[in-house]
C-alpha positions as CSV (number, residue, x, y, z in Angstrom):
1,X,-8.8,49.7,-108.2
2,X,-10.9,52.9,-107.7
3,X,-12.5,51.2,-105.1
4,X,-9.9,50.4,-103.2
5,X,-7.9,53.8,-103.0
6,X,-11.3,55.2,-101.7
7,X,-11.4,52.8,-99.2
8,X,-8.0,53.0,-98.5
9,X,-8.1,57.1,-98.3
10,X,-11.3,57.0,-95.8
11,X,-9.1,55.0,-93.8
12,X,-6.4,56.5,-94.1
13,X,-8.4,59.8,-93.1
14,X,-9.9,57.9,-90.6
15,X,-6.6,57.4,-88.7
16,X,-5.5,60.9,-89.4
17,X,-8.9,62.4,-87.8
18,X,-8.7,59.9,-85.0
19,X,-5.2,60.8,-84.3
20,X,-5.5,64.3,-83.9
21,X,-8.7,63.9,-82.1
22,X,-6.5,62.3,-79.3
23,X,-3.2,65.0,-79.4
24,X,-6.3,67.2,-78.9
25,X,-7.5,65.5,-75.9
26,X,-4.1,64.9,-74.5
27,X,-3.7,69.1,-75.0
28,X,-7.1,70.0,-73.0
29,X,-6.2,67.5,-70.6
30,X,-2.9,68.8,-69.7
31,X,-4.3,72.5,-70.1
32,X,-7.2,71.0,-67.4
33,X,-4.5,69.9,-65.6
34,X,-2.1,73.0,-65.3
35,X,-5.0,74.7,-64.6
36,X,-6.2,72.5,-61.7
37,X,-2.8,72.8,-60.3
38,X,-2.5,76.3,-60.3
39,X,-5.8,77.0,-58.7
40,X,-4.8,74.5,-56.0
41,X,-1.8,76.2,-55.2
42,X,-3.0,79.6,-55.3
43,X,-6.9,79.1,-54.1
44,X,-7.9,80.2,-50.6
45,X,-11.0,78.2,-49.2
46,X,-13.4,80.5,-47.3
47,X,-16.9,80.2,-46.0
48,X,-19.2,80.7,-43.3
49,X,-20.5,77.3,-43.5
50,X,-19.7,73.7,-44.4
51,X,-22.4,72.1,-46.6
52,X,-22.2,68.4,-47.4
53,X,-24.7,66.3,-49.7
54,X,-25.6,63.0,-48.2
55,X,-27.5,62.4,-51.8
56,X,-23.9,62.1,-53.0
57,X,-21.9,58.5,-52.5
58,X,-19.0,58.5,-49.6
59,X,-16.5,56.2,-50.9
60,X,-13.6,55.0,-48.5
61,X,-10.7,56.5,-51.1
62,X,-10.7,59.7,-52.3
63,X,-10.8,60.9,-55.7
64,X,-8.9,63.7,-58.0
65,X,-10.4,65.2,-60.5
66,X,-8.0,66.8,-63.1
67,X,-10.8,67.5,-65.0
68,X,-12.3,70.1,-62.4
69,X,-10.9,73.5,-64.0
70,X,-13.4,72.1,-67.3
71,X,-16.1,71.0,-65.3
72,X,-18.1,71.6,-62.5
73,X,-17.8,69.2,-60.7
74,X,-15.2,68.9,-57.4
75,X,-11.0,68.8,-58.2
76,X,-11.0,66.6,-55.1
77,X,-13.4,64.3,-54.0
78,X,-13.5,63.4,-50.8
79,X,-13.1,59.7,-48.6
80,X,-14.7,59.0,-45.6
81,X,-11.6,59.5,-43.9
82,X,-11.0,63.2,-45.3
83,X,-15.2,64.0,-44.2
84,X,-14.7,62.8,-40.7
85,X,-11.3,64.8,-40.4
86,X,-12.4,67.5,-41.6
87,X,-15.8,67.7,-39.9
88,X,-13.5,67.3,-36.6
89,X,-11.2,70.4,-38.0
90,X,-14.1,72.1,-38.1
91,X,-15.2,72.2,-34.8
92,X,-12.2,74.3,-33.9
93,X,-12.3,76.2,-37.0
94,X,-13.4,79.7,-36.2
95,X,-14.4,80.6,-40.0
96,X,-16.7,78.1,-40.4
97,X,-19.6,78.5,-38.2
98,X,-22.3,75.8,-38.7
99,X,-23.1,72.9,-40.7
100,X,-25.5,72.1,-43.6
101,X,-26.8,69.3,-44.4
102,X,-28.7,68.3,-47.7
103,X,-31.0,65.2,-47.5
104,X,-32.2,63.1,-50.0
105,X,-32.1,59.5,-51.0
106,X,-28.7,58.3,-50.3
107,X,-26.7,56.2,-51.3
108,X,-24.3,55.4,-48.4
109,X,-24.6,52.1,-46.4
110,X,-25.1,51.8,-43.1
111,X,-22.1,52.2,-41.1
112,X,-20.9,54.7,-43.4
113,X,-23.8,56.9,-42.3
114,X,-22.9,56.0,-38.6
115,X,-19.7,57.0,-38.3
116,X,-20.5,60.4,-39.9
117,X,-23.4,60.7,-37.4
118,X,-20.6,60.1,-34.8
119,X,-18.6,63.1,-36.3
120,X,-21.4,65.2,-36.0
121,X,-22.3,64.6,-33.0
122,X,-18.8,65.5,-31.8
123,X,-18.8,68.2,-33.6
124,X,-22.0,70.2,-32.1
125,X,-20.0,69.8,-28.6
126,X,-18.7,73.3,-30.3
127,X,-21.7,74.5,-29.7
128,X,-21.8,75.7,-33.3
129,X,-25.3,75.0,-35.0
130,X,-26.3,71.8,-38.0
131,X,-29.3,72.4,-39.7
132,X,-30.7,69.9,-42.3
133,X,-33.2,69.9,-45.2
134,X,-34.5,67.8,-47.3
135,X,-37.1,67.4,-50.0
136,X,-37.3,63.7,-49.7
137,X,-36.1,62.6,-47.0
138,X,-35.4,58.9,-47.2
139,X,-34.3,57.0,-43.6
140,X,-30.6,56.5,-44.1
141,X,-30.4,60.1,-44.9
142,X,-32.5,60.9,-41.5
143,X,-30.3,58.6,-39.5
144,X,-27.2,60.7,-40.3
145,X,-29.2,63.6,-39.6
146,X,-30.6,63.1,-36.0
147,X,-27.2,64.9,-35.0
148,X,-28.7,67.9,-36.3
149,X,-29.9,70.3,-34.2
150,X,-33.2,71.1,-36.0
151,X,-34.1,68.8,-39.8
152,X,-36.5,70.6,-41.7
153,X,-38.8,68.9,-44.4
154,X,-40.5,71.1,-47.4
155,X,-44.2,71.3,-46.7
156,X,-45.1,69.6,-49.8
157,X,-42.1,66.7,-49.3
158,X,-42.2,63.2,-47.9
159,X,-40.4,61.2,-45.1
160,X,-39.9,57.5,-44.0
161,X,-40.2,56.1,-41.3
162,X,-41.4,52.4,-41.8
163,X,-39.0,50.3,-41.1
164,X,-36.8,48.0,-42.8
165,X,-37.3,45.4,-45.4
166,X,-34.7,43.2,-47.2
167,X,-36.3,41.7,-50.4
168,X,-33.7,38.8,-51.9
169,X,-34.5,38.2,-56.1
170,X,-34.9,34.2,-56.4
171,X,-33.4,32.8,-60.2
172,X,-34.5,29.3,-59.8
173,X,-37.8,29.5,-62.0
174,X,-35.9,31.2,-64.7
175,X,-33.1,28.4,-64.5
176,X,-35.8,25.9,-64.8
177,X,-37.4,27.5,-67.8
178,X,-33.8,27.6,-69.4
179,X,-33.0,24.2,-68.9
180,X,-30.1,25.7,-67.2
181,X,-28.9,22.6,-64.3
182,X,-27.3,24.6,-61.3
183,X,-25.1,22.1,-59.4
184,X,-24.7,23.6,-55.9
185,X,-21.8,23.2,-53.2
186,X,-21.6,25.2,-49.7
187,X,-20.6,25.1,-46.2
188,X,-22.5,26.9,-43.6
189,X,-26.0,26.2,-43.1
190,X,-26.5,30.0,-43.1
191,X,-24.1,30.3,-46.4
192,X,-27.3,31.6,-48.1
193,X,-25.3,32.7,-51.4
194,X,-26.8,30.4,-53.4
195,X,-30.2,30.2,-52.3
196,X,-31.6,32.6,-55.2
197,X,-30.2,29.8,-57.8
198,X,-31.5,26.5,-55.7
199,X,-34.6,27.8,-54.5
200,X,-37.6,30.0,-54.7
201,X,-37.8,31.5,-51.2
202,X,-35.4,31.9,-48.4
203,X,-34.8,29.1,-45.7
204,X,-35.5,29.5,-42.5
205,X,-31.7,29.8,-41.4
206,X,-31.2,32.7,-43.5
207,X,-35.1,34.4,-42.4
208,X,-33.5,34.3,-38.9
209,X,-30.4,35.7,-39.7
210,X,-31.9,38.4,-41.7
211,X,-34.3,39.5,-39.4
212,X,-31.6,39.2,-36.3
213,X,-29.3,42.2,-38.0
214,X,-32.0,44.1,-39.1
215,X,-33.8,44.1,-35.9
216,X,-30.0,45.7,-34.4
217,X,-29.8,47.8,-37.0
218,X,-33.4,48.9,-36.3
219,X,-32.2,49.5,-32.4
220,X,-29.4,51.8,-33.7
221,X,-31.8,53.7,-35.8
222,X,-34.6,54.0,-33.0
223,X,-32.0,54.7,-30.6
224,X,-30.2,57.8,-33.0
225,X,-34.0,59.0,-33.9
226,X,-35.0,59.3,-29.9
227,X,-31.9,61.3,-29.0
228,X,-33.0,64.0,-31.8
229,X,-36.7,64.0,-31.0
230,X,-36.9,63.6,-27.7
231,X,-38.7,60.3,-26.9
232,X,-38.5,56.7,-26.1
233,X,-37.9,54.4,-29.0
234,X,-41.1,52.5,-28.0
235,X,-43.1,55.8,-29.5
236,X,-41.1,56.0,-32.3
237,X,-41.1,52.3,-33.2
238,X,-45.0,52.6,-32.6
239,X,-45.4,55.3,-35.3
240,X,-43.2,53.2,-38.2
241,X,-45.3,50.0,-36.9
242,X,-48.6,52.1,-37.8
243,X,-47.5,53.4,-40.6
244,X,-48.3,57.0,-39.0
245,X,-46.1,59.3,-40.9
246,X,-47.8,59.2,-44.2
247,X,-47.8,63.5,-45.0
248,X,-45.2,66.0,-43.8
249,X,-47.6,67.6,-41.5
250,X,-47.7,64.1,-39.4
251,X,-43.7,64.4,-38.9
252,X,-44.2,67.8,-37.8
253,X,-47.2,66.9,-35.4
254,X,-45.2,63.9,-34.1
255,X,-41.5,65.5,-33.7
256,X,-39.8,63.9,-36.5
257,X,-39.1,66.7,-37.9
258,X,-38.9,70.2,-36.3
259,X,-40.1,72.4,-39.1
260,X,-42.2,72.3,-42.7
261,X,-39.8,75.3,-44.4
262,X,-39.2,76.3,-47.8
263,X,-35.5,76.0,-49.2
264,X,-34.8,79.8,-48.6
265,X,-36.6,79.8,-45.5
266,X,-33.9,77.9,-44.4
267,X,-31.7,80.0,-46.0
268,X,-33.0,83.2,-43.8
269,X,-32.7,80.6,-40.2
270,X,-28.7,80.2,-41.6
271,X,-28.4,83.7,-42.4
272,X,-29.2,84.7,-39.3
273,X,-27.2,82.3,-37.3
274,X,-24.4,83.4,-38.5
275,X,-25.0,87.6,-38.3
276,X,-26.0,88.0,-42.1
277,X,-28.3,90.6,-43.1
278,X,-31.1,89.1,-45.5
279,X,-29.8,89.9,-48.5
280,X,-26.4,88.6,-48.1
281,X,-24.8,85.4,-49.6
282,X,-24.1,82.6,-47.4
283,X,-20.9,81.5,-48.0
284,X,-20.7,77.8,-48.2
285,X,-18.2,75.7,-48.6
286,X,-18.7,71.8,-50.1
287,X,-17.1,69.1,-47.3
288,X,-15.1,68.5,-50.7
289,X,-13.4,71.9,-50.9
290,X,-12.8,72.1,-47.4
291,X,-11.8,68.4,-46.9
292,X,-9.0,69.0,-49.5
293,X,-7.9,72.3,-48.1
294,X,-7.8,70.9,-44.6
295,X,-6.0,67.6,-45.2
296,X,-3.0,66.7,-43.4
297,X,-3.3,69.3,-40.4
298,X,-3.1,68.3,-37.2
299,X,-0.5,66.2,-38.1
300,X,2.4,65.8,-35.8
301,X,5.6,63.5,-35.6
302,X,8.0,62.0,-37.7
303,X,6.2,58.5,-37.8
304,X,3.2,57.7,-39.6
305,X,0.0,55.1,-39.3
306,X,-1.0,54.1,-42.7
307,X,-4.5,53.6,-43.2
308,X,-4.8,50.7,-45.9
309,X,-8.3,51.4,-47.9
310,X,-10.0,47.7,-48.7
311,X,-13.3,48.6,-50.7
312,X,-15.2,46.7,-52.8
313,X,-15.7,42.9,-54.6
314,X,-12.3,40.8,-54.1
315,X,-11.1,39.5,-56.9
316,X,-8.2,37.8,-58.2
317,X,-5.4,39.5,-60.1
318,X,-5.0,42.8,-61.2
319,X,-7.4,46.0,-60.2
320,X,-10.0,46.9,-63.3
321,X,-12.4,48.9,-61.1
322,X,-12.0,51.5,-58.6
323,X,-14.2,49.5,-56.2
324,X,-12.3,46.5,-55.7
325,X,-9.8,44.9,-53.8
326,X,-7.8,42.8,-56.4
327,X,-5.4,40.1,-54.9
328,X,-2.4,41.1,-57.1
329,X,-2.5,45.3,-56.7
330,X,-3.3,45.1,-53.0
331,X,-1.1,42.7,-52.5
332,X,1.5,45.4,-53.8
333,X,-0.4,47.8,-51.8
334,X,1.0,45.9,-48.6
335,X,4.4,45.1,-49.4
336,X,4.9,48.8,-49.9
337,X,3.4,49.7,-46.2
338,X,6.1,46.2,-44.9
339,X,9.1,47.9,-46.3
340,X,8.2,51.6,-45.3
341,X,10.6,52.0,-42.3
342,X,8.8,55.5,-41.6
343,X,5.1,53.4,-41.5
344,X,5.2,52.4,-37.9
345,X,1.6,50.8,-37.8
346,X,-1.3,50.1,-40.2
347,X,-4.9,50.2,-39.8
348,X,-6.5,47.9,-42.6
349,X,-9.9,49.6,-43.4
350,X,-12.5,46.6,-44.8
351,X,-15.7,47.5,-46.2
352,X,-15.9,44.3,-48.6
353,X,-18.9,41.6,-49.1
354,X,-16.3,39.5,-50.3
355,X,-15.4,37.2,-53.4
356,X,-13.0,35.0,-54.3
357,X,-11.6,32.7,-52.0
358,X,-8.3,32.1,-53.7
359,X,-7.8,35.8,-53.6
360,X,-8.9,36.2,-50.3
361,X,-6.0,33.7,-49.3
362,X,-3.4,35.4,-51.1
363,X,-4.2,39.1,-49.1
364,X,-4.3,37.3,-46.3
365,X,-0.7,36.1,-46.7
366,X,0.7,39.8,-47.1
367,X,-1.8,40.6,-44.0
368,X,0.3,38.0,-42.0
369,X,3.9,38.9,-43.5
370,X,3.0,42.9,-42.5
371,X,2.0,42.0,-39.2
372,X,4.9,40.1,-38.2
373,X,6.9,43.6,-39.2
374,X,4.4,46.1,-37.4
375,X,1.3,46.5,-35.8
376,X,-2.1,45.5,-37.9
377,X,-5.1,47.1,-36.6
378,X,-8.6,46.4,-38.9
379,X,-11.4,48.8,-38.7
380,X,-14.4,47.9,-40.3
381,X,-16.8,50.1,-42.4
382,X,-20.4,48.8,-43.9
383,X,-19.4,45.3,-44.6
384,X,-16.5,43.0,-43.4
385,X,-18.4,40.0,-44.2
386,X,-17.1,36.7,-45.7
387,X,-13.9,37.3,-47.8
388,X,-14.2,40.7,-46.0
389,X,-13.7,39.5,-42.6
390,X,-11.0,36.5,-43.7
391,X,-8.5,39.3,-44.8
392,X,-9.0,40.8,-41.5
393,X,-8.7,37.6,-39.4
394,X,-5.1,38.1,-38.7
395,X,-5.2,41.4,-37.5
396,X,-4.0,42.5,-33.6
397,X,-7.2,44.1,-32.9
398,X,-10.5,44.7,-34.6
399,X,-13.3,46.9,-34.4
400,X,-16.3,47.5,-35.8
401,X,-19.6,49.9,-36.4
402,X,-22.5,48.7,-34.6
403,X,-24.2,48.9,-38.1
404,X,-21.4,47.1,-39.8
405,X,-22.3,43.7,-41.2
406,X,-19.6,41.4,-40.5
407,X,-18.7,37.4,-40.3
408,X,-20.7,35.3,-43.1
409,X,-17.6,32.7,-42.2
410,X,-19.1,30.0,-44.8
411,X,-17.6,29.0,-48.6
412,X,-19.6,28.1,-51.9
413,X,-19.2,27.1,-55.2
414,X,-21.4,26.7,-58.2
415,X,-21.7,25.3,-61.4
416,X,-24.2,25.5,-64.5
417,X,-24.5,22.9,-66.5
418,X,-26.5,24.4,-69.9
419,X,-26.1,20.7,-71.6
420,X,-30.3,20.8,-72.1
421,X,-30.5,24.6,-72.8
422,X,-28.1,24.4,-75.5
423,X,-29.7,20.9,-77.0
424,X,-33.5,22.0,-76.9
425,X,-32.9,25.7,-77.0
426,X,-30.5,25.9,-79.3
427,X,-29.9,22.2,-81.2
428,X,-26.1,22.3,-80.1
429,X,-24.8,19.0,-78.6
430,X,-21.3,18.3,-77.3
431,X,-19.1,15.3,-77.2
432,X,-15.5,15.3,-76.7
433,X,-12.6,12.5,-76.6
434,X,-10.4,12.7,-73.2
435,X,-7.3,10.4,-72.4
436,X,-8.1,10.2,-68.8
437,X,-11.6,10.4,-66.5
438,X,-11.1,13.9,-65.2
439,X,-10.0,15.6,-68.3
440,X,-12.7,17.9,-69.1
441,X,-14.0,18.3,-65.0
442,X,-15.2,20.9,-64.2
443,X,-17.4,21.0,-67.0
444,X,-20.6,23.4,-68.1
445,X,-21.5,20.8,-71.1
446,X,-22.8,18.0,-69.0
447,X,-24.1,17.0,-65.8
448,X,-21.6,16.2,-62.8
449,X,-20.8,12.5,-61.8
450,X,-21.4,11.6,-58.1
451,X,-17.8,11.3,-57.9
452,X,-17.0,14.7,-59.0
453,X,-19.8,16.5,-57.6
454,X,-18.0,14.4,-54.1
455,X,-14.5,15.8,-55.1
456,X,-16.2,19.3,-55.4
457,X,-17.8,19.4,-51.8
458,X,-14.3,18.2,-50.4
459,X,-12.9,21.5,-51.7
460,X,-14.8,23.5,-50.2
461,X,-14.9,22.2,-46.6
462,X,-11.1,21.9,-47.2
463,X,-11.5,26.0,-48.2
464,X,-14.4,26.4,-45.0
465,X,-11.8,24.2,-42.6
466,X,-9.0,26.7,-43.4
467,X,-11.1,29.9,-43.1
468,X,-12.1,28.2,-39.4
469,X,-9.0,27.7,-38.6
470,X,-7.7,31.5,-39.5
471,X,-10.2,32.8,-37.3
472,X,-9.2,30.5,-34.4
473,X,-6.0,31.2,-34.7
474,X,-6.1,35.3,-35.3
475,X,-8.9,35.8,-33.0
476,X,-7.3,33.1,-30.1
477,X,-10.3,31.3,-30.0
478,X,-11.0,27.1,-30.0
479,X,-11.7,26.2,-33.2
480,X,-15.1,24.5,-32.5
481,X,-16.2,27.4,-31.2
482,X,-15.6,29.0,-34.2
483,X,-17.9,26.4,-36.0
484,X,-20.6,27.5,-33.9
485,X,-20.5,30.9,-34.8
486,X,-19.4,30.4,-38.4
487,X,-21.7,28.2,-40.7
488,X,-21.9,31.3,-43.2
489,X,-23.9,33.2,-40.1
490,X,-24.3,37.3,-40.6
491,X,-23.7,39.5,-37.8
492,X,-23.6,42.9,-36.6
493,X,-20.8,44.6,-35.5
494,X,-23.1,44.4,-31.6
495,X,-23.3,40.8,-32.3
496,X,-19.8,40.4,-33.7
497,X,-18.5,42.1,-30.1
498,X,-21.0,39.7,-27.8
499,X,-19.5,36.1,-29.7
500,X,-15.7,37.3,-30.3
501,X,-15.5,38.2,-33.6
502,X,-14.3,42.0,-33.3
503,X,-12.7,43.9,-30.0
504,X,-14.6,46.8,-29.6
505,X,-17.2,49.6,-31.6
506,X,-15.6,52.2,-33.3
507,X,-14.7,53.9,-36.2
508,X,-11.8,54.8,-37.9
509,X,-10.8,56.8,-34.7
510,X,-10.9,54.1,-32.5
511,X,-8.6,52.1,-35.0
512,X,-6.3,54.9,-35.5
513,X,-6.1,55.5,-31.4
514,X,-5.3,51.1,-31.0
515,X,-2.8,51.4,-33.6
516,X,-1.0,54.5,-32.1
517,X,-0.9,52.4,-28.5
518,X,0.3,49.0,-30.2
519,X,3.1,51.2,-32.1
520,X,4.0,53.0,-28.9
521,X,3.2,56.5,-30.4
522,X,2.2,59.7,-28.7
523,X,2.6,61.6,-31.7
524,X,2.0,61.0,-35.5
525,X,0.8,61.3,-38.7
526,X,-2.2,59.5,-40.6
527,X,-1.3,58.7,-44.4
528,X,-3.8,57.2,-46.4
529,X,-3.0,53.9,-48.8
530,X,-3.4,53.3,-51.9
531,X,-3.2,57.0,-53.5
532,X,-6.7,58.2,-54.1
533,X,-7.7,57.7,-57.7
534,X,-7.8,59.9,-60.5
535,X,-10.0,60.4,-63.1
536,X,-7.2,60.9,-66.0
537,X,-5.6,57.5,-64.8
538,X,-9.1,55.8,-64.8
539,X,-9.8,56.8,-68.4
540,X,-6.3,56.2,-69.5
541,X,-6.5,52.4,-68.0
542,X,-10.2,52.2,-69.6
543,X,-8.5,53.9,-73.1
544,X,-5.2,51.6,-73.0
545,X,-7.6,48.5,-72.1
546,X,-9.9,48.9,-75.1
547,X,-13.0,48.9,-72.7
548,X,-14.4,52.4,-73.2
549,X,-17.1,50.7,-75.0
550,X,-18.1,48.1,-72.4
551,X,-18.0,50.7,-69.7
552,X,-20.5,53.2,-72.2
553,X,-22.8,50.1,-72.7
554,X,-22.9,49.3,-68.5
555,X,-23.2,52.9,-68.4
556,X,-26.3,53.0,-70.7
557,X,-27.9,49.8,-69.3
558,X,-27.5,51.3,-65.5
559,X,-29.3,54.4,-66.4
560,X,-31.9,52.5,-68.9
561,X,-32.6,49.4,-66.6
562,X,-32.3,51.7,-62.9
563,X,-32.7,49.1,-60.2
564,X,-33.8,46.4,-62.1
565,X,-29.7,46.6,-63.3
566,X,-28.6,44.6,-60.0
567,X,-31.0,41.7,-60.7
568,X,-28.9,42.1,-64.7
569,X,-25.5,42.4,-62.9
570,X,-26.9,38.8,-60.8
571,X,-28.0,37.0,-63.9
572,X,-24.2,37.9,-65.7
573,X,-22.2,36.4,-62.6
574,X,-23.0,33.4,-63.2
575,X,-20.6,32.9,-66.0
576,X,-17.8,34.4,-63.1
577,X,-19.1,32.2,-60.4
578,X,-19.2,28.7,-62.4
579,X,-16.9,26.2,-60.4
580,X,-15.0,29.1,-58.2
581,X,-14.5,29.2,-54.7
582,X,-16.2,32.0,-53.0
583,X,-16.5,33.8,-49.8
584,X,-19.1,36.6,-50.3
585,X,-21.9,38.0,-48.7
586,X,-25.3,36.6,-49.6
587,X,-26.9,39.7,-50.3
588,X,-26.3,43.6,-49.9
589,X,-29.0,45.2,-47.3
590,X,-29.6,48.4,-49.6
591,X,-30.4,51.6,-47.7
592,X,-34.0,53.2,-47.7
């Protein structure tokens, strides 16, 4: 008995700790909160210049932090939207009178970089100055900078310029040593998804396809690297073919950079651009700050274009992660911007590899039920490939970045069947009674039948012959044309525009200015769907979901493993992808 009333005081002290451990987190939250608010309301944004951090990740939704007033990190972080906006504020904004930019390794794809090169570059038609620095200075971050109008390395530093490699992870050897069957179904002799599971190096299909977008991609890079140095892209193609740049004074010697300067060094050059004596403070201001202060000037007119934010993995049901477009909360998303009389047009931003078919099919729906109501214009960011480019099929008018990777019109399935593993591994057999001959299909425990493995290629062509037919039909094009260009085939947004996937290049701009025309519109306002996120609500979801430990674990293995946590995050899909539809991208090109 004595035993039990301790045990059932620690527990009951237990709950009584944990309890007021939570009143006390909903207090400093709501103090953080009040706080925040009051700061916003009664803060004044000042600076000299705007400084923004291209070692930090651009999403496509912005972020608020309630947790900013405790922290020190920003109470609103910014979209890709909000940057380019505000970068375009800017250039008529007579406080701020230069841009800085910080480079580093980044972690922004592609396109995202390109269309905040193109805001740049607008911006210096101001005539006001950008300066960029960097320690190490990695070739995504140098492509956004080439709008600068001087990048400066530290003399002791390092800089790329090598050109690009994709290296794909192949899984089949490890399969084999597990005794772990893969039974493979695609359409789309390019629809390379599942060549890291069925075989140990790429096929030739996919070699070609790889090296035809990075060799465009290359083009953009060469052609964004000339402009700043001053030379043909044959010389600078030359020196990443050599390998020449190997020490900063070799960028300096061959115009890749145009100075070897200290962090404060560059400090004095700002200080003196804009009138500051030496021993002044340069007043910067974070693209964050001044994104949040900025937003929603500019704005004219009673109607509004709704851009509709599409990042991340597709996947069916309900949203669990910030970066992803789940079937049954975008499809909400949608509905909203249908009913919303004073939402005259909507421009359906994609950056999405993909992912489930069946949810793919259900976006599309609402895509096609909005469009019937009001103008749909898609505008693609680093990826629109795949599922990606399905939900945007039905749109009026598309456009891409010359760096986005779009199309990847193909559809797979897999499944794993661990009968061996789990005999010879393990010494756990299976056996089962069934009334009828497809009771049990599909099945992990044993090997397919001809019949079913037949019944499971039929389902996908049936899925592939619908995607085909979406893209005829939204993009007005015959449908065996379609097949020629389709067949799980990656393109560039260049590409894209040559075969008829996409309308024009552009960014969000461009999308924004087609919407505006379709709608009839000469003046307006640009909203931005779904809210942006929130850090309270995120940890609230996590908190009410019971998943704070899984997220600390992922956490702890990201950080622990570092890149070797993608090859992890491949291996665990598996159990996701056994005998589902997909439409996703067969790799993701990561930025160097």
């Amino acid at each position: 008995m004595k035993e039990f009333f301790r045990s059932f005081f620690a527990s009951l002290l237990a709950i009584i700790v944990s309890g007021f451990l939570f009143v006390l987190f909903i207090v400093v939250m709501a103090i953080g909160i009040a706080k925040s608010v009051t700061e916003k309301e009664d803060k004044h944004v000042s600076g000299d210049v705007l400084m923004i951090d291209l070692t930090k990740k651009i999403n496509e939704l912005g972020e608020n932090n309630p947790f900013a007033a405790l922290s020190e990190g920003p109470a609103y972080k910014a979209g890709l939207y909000d940057i380019t906006e505000a970068i375009s504020y800017a250039k008529f904004d007579d406080d701020i009178k230069g841009i800085y930019l910080k480079l580093g390794p980044t972690p922004n794809g592609w396109a995202t970089l390109q269309e905040l090169q193109y805001a740049l570059v607008d911006f210096k038609e101001s005539g006001k100055f950008i300066y960029s620095y960097g320690e190490n200075i990695t070739q995504g971050a140098y492509f956004a900078a080439t709008a600068s109008d001087s990048i400066f390395l530290n003399p002791a530093g390092s800089i790329d310029l090598k050109g690009f490699a994709t290296v794909l992870g192949f899984f089949k050897g490890t399969l084999d040593k597990l005794e772990v069957a893969p039974e493979i179904f695609y359409a789309g002799k390019f629809k390379s998804a599942t060549e890291p599971f069925r075989a140990e190096k790429m096929s030739e299909p996919n070699r070609i396809q790889i090296k035809a977008f990075q060799d465009g991609m290359w083009y953009e890079y060469l052609q964004a690297a000339s402009e700043y140095m001053h030379t043909g892209i044959d010389t600078i193609n030359q020196l990443a073919y050599n390998g020449t740049i190997q020490f900063p004074s070799d960028a300096l010697k061959h115009g890749v950079v145009g100075g070897l300067l200290y962090a404060d060094q560059v400090a004095s050059i700002i200080r003196r651009k804009t009138g500051k004596k030496e021993k002044e403070d340069i007043k910067f201001i974070t693209i964050n700050d001044y994104a949040d202060a900025v937003k929603g000037f500019g704005s004219k007119g009673d109607g509004k274009i709704a851009i509709l934010l599409a990042e991340g993995e597709i996947v069916d049901g309900e949203q669990e992660d910030d970066q992803q477009i789940a079937s049954k909360t975008f499809s909400e998303e949608v509905r909203k911007l249908r009913f919303n009389d004073k939402v005259k047009a909507v421009v359906l931003r994609v950056n999405s590899p993909g992912g489930s078919a069946l949810a793919s099919e259900v976006i599309l729906r609402e895509l096609a039920l909005l469009k019937a109501k009001k103008p749909l214009i898609v505008s693609m960011g680093n990826y629109a490939a795949s599922g990606g480019y399905y939900i945007a099929s039905v749109a009026d008018s598309i456009f891409a970045l010359p760096n986005t990777i779009t199309g990847s019109i193909g559809v797979f399935g897999m499944m794993f069947n661990v009968e061996k593993m789990m005999k010879n591994k393990l010494g756990v057999t299976f056996d089962d009674v069934k009334n009828a001959p497809y009771a049990d299909f599909p099945t992990a425990t044993r090997e397919l039948t001809p019949d079913e493995g037949q019944r499971m290629q039929r389902a996908i062509d049936t899925i592939y012959a619908k995607f085909k037919g979406h893209v005829a039909a939204g993009r007005r094009l015959p449908v065996d044309y379609v097949d020629t260009i389709a067949q799980g085939r990656v393109w560039t947004g260049v590409d894209a525009l040559e075969i008829g996937l996409v309308d024009g290049l552009g960014g969000l701009d461009r999308a924004i200015e087609s919407a505006a025309a379709k709608a009839n519109m000469k003046s307006y306002k640009v909203v931005t769907y779904p809210e942006p996120t929130d850090k309270l609500s995120t940890m609230v979801k996590r908190f009410t979901a019971n998943t704070q430990a899984k997220t600390a674990l992922k956490t702890a293995m990201r950080e622990e493993l570092g890149e070797s946590y993608e090859w992890y995050e491949k291996v665990k899909d598996l159990q996701r992808l056994n005998g589902k539809a997909m439409m996703a991208m067969p790799f993701v090109l990561t930025v160097n």
